[in-house]
N, C-alpha and C positions, 0 to 999 in steps of 0.2 A: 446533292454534293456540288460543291463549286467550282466550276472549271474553267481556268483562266488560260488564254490563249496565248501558246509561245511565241506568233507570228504575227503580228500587228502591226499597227501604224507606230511611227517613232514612242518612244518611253517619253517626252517633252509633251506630249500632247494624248495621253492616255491618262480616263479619267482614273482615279484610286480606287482600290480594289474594294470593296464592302469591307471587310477584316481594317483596311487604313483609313477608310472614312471614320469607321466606328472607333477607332483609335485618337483620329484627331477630332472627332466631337468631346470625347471622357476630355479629351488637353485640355481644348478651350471650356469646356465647363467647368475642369476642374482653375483653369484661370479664373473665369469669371467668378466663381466663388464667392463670397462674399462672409464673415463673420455672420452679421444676420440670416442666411441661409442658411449654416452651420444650427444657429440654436432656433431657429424656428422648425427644422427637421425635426432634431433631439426632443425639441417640446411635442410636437407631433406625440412622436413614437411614444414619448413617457405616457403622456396622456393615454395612452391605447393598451400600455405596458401595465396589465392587472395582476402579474407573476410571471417571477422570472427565474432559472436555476442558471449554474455556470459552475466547472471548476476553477481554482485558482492556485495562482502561484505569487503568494509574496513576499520580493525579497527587499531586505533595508540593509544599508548600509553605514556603520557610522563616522561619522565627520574625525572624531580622534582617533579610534584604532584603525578605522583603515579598515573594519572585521563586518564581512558581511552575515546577516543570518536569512534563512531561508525557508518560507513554511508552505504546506500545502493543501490541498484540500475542495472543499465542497461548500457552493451557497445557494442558499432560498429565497426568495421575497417575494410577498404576499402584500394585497393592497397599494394604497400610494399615499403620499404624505405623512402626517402627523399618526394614522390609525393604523399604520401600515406595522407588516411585524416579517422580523427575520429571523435566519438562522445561519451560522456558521459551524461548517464542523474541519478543522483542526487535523490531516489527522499527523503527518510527518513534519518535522523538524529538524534542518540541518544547520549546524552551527559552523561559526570561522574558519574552522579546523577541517571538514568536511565527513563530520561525523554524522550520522541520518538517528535518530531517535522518533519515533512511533509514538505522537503525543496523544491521540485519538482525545481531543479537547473539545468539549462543543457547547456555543453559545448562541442562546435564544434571546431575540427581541422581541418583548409582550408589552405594550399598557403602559411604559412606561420605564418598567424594569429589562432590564440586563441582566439573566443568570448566566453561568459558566459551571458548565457539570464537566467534572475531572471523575470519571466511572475506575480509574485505577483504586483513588483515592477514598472513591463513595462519597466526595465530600462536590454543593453545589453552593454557591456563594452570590446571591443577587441583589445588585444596585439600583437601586432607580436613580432615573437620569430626568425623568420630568414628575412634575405633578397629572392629576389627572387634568384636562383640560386645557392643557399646557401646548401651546404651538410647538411640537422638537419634533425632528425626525431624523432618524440616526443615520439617516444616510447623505443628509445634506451637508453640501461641501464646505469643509475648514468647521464643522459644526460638532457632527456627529463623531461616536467612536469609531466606526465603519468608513472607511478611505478609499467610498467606493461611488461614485455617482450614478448610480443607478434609479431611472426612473424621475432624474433630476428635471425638473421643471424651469422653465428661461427664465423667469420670475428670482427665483430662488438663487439662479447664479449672478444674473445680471445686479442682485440686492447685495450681495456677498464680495462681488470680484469685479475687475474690468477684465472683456473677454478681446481677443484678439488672434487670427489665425496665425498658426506655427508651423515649423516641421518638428516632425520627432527624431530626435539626435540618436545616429548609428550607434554610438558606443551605450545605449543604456541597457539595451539587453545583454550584452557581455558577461557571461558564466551562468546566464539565466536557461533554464529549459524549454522555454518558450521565445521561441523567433521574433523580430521586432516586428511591430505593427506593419501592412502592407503599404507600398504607396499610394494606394490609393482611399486608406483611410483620411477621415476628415480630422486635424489636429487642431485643438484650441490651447493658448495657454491662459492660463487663468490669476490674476494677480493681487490678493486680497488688501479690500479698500483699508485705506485708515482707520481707527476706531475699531473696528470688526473684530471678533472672537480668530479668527484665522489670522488676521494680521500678525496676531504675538505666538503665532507657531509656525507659520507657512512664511515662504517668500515667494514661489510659485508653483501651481501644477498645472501640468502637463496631461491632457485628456485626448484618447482615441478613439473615435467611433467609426466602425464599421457601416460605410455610406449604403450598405442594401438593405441595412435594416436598424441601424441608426442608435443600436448599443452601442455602451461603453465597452471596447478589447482590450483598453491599458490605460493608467493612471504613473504617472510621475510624479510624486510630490516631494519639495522638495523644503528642508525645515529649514528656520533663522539659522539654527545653529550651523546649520553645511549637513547634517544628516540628511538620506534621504530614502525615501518610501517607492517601488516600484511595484503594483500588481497590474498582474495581468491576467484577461478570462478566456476562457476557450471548451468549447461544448455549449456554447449558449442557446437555452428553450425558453420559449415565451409562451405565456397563457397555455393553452390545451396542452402544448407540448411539452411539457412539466412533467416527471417524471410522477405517480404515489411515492418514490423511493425520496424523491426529493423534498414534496410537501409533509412525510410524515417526519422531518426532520425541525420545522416550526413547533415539534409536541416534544415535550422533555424526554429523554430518554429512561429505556426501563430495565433497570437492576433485577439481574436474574432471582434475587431475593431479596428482602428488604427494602428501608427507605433511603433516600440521602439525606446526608447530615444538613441542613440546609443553614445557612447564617446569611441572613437578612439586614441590608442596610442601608434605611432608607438617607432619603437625599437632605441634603442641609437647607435650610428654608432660607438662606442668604441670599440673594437675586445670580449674583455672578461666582458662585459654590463652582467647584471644577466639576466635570461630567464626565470626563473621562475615565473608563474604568484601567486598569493595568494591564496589561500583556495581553490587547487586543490582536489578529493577524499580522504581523510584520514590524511591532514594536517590541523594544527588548523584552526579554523577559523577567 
């Protein structure tokens, strides 16, 4: 226990307590800082990041009505880069209005393809998004249908963006469930180069990483048109500490009887064919 003495020499010439030294080192590091410090950590951790779960909260808001929507849920990620394979599950949906609907939506990244099993429906609907052999990874930014950086490598961003440190703005968590990032997360923003597949969607995002272990906690992104994309993670396990509840969520889901209806469609052999599929987490529906 620490016991600091009420009787001392003058307060002018008393050294700082442990608790104020330790405070004004976080300052001046967090001063020192630097962008490169930033993505050289993040590359660290991804590198080391074999799997990872999280719940999520995404909400968008769009630029002409003014109408936000809001969705919730559960994600997986398994491997890294190109081989890497996910999962999203869906399950509530609140719209403009603040009405909650129970969408229990869940979409798996495999090889390529993108299915989306709607288990109300019985019906599963899967896109591929690359060829086989094909360099994509659905999680890379301004790239992928997943608007989520996770596991994102310095390579990858620095190819894609110019990166440069930020704060993350008080009002963006506003009506969201989830509290804004701490201050003492690390903020980049990120600003997609010319020419670049993100260029003609994004005009910036906004990325927050928890400095003790070097996830991504929030994503801002923010489209041409004024719309913009808010997720945010919270429960986050890494490697071992990955739930089976979470990893059995990479494997399609199983119909208490029967099959899914499944439609099948593959990608268009035109180099620059859109990849996006529809009503990913936090885009309209």
């Amino acid at each position: 226990m620490l016991v600091v003495p009420m009787a001392c020499a003058a307060p002018q010439s008393a050294a700082p307590a442990p608790a104020q030294q330790t405070t004004q080192q976080t300052t001046q590091q967090t001063t020192r800082q630097t962008i490169d410090d930033v993505l050289s950590a993040v590359d660290q951790a991804a590198a080391e990041t074999k799997m990872l779960s999280a719940r999520f909260v995404a909400t968008r808001t769009d630029a002409l009505t003014d109408e936000t929507e809001r969705r919730t849920g559960d994600l997986v990620v398994s491997g890294q880069g190109a081989s890497r394979h996910a999962a999203i599950l869906v399950r509530d949906f609140i719209d403009g209005t603040g009405r909650l609907e129970r969408e229990n939506r869940h979409f798996v990244y495999a090889d390529g393809w993108l299915t989306e099993f709607v288990p109300s429906e019985r019906r599963a609907t899967s896109r591929q998004l690359a060829f086989p052999g094909e360099d994509y990874d659905p999680l890379r930014a301004g790239e992928g249908p997943i608007p989520l950086p996770v596991g994102q490598r310095r390579a990858d961003l620095e190819r894609g963006f110019t990166c440069e440190l930020a704060t993350w703005p008080t009002n963006v968590a506003q009506g969201s469930t989830a509290a804004t990032p701490a201050a003492a997360a690390a903020v980049a923003r990120l600003t997609p180069r010319d020419g670049t597949a993100a260029a003609r969607e994004l005009s910036s995002v906004l990325v927050a990483w928890d400095q003790s272990t070097w996830q991504p906690i929030a994503v801002f992104a923010q489209s041409t048109d004024g719309s913009s994309t808010l997720v945010q993670l919270r429960e986050i396990a890494v490697n071992e500490a990955v739930a089976e509840a979470s990893i059995a969520m990479l494997s399609p889901p199983k119909l208490p009887d029967g099959a899914w209806a499944m439609d099948r469609r593959p990608k268009e052999s035109a180099p620059d064919a859109e990849r996006r599929p529809e009503a990913v987490p936090g885009e309209p529906r």
